[in-house]
N, CA and C atoms as a LAMMPS dump frame, in Angstrom:
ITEM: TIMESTEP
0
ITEM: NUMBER OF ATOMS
249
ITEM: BOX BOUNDS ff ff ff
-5.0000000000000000e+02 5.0000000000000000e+02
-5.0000000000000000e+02 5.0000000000000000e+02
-5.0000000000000000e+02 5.0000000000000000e+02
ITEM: ATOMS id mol type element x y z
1 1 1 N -5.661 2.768 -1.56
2 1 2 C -4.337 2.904 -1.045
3 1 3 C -4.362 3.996 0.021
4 2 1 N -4.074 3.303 1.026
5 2 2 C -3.628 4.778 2.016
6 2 3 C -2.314 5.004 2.694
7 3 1 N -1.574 4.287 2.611
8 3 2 C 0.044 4.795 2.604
9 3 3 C 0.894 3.85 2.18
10 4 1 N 2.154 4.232 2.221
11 4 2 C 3.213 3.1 1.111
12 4 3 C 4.479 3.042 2.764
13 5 1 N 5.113 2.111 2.041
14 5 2 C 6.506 1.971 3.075
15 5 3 C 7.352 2.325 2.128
16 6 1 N 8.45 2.366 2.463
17 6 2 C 9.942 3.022 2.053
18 6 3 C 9.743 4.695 1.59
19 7 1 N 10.526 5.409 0.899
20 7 2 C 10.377 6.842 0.142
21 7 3 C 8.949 7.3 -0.505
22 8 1 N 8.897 8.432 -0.302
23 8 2 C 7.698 8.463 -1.361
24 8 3 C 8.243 8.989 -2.945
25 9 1 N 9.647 8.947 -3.341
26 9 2 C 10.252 8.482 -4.297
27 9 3 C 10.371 6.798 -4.558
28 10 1 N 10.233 6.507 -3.949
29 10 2 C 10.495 4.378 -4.009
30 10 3 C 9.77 3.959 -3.449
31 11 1 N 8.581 3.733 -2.982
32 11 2 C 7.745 3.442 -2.283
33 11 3 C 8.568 1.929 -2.087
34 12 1 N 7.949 1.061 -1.125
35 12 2 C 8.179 -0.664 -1.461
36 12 3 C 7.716 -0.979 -1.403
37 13 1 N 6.054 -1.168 -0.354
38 13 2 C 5.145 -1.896 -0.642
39 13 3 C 4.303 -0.664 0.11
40 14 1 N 3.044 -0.937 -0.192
41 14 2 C 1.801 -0.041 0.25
42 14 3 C 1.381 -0.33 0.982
43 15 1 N 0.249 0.197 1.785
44 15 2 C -0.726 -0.167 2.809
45 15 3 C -1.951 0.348 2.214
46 16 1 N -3.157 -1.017 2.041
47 16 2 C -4.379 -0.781 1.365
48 16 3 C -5.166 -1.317 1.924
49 17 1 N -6.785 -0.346 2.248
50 17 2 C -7.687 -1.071 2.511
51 17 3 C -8.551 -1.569 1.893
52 18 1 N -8.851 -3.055 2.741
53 18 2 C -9.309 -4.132 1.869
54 18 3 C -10.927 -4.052 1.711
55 19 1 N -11.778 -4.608 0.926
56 19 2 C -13.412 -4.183 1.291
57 19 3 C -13.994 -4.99 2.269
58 20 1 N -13.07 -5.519 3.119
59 20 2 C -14.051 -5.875 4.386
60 20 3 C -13.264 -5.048 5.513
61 21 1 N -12.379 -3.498 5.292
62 21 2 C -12.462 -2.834 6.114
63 21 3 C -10.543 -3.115 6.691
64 22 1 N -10.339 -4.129 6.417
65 22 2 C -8.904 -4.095 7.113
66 22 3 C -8.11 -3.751 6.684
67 23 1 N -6.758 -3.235 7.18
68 23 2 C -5.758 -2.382 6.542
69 23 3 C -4.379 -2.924 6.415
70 24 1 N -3.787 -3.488 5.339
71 24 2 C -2.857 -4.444 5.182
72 24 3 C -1.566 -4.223 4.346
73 25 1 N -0.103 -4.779 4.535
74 25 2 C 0.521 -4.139 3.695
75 25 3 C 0.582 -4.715 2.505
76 26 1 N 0.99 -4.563 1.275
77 26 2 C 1.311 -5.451 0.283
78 26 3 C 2.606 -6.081 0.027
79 27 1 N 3.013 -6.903 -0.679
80 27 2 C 3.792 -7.535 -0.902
81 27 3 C 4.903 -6.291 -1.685
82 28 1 N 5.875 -6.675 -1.441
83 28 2 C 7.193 -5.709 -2.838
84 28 3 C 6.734 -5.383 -3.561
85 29 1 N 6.487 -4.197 -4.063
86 29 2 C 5.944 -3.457 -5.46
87 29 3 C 7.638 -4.115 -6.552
88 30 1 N 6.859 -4.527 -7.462
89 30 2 C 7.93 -4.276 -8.59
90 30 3 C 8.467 -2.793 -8.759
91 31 1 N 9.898 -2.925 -9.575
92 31 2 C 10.349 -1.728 -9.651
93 31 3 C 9.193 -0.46 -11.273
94 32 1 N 8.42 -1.576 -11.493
95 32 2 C 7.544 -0.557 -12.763
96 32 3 C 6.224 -0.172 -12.338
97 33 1 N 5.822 -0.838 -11.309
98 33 2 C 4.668 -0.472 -10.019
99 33 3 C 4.841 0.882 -9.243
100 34 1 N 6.21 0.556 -8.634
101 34 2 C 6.75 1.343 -8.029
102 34 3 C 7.165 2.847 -8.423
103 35 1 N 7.365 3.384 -9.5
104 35 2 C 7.825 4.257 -10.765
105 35 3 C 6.69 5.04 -11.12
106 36 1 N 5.143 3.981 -11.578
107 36 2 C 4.197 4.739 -11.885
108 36 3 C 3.433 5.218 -10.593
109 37 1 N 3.315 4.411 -9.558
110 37 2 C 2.184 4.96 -8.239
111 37 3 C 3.667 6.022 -7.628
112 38 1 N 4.705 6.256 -7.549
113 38 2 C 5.274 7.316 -6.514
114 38 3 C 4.91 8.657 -6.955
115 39 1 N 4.714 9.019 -8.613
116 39 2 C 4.575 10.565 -8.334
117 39 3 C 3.016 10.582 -7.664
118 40 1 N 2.024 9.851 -7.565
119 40 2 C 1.4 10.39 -7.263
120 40 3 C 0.633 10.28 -5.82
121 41 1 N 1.867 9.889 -4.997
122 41 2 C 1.866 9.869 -3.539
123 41 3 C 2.182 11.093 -2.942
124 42 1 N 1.037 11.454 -1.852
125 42 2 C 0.816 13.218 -1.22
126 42 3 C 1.244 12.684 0.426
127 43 1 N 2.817 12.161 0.748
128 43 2 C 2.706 11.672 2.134
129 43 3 C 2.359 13.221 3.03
130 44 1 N 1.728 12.094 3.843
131 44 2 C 1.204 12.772 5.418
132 44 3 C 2.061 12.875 6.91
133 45 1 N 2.932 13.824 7.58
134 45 2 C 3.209 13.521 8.578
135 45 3 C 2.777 12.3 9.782
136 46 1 N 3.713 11.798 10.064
137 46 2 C 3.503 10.719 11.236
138 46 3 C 3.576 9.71 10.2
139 47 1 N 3.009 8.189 11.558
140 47 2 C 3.184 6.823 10.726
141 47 3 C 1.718 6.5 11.223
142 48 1 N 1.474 5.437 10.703
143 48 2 C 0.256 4.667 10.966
144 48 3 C 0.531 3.211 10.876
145 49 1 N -0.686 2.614 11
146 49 2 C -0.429 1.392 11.663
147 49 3 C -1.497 0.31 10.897
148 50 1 N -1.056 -0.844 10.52
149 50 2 C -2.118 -1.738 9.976
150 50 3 C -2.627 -2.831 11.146
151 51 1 N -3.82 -3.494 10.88
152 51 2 C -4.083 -4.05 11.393
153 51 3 C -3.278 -5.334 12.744
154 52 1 N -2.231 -5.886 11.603
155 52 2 C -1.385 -6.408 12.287
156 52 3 C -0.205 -5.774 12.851
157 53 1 N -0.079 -4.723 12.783
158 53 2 C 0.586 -4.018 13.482
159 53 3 C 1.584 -3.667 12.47
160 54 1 N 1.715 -3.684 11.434
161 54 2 C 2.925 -2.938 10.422
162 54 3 C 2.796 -1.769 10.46
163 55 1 N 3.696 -0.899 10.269
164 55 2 C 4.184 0.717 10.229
165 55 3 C 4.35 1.368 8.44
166 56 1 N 3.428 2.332 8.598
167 56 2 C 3.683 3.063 7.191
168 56 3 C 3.591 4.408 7.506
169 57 1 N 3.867 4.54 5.95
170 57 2 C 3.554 6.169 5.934
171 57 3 C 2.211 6.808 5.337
172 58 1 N 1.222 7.321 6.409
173 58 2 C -0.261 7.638 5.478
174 58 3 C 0.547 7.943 4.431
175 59 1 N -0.988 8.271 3.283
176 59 2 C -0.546 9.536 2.083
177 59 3 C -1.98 9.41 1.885
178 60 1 N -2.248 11.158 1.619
179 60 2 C -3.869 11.463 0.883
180 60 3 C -4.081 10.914 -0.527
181 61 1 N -5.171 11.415 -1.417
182 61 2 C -5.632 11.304 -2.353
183 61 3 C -6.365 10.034 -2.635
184 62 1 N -6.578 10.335 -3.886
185 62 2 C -7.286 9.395 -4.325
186 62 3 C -6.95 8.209 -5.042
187 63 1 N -5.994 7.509 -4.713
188 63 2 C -4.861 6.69 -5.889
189 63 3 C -5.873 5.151 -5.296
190 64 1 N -6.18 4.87 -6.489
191 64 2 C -6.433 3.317 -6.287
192 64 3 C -5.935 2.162 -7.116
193 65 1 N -5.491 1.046 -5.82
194 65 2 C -4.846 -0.427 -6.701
195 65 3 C -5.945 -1.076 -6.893
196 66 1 N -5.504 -2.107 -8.071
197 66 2 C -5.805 -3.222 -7.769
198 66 3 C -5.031 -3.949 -7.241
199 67 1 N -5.519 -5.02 -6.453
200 67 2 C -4.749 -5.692 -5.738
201 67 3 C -5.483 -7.417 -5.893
202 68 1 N -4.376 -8.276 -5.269
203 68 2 C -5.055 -9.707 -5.18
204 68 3 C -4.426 -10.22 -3.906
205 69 1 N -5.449 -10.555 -2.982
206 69 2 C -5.349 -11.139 -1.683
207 69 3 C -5.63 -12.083 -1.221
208 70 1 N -5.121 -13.043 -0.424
209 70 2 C -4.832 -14.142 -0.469
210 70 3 C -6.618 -14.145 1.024
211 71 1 N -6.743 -16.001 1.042
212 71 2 C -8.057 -16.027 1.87
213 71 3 C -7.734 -16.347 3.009
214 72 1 N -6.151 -16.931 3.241
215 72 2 C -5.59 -17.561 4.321
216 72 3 C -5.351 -16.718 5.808
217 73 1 N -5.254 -17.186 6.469
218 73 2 C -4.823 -16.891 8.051
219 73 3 C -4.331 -15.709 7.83
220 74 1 N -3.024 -15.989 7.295
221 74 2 C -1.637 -15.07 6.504
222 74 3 C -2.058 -14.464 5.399
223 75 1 N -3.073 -13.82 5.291
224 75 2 C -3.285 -13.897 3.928
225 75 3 C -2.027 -12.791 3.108
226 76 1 N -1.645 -12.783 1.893
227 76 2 C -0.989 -12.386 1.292
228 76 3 C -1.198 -11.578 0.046
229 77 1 N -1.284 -9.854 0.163
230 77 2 C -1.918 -9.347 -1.013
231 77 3 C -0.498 -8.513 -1.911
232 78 1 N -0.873 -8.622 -2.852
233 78 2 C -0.338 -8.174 -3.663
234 78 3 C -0.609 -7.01 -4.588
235 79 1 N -0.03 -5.922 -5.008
236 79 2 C -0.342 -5.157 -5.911
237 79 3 C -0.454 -5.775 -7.232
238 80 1 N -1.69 -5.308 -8.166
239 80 2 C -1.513 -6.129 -9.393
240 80 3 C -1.104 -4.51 -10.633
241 81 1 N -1.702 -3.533 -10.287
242 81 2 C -1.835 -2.853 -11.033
243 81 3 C -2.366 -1.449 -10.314
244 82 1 N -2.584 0.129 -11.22
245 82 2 C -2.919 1.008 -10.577
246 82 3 C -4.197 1.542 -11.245
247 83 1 N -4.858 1.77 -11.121
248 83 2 C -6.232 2.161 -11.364
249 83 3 C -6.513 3.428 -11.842
């Protein structure tokens, strides 16, 4: 995980990189996703940018998802869980 969208009280969906290097947002965090990964988001001044051009907010540390991502064009990832 390297940054979330919305609050870093409410996050809404994250921005995670994937293991072939690209940086993508996820789909809507549920609201019980959302609850356990915000305390332990350290946001970073400024925004950043994913591959396709979406806007987040870095954040340090070491927080890792799991996630499930789709193989398509569009592909579509999702948070499954927090690590």
């Amino acid at each position: 995980m390297v940054g979330f969208t919305g609050t870093a009280r409410h996050p809404r969906a994250l921005a995670v990189q994937l293991p072939d290097g690209r940086l993508a947002l996820s789909q809507r965090l549920t609201t019980a996703l959302s609850s356990v990964i915000a305390p332990r988001l350290v946001p970073q001044p400024g925004r950043a940018f994913t591959n396709a051009g979406g806007s987040y907010t870095p954040a340090r540390g070491d927080t890792v998802v799991e996630v499930v991502a789709g193989t398509t064009r569009h592909a579509v990832v999702t948070v499954a869980r927090l690590r």
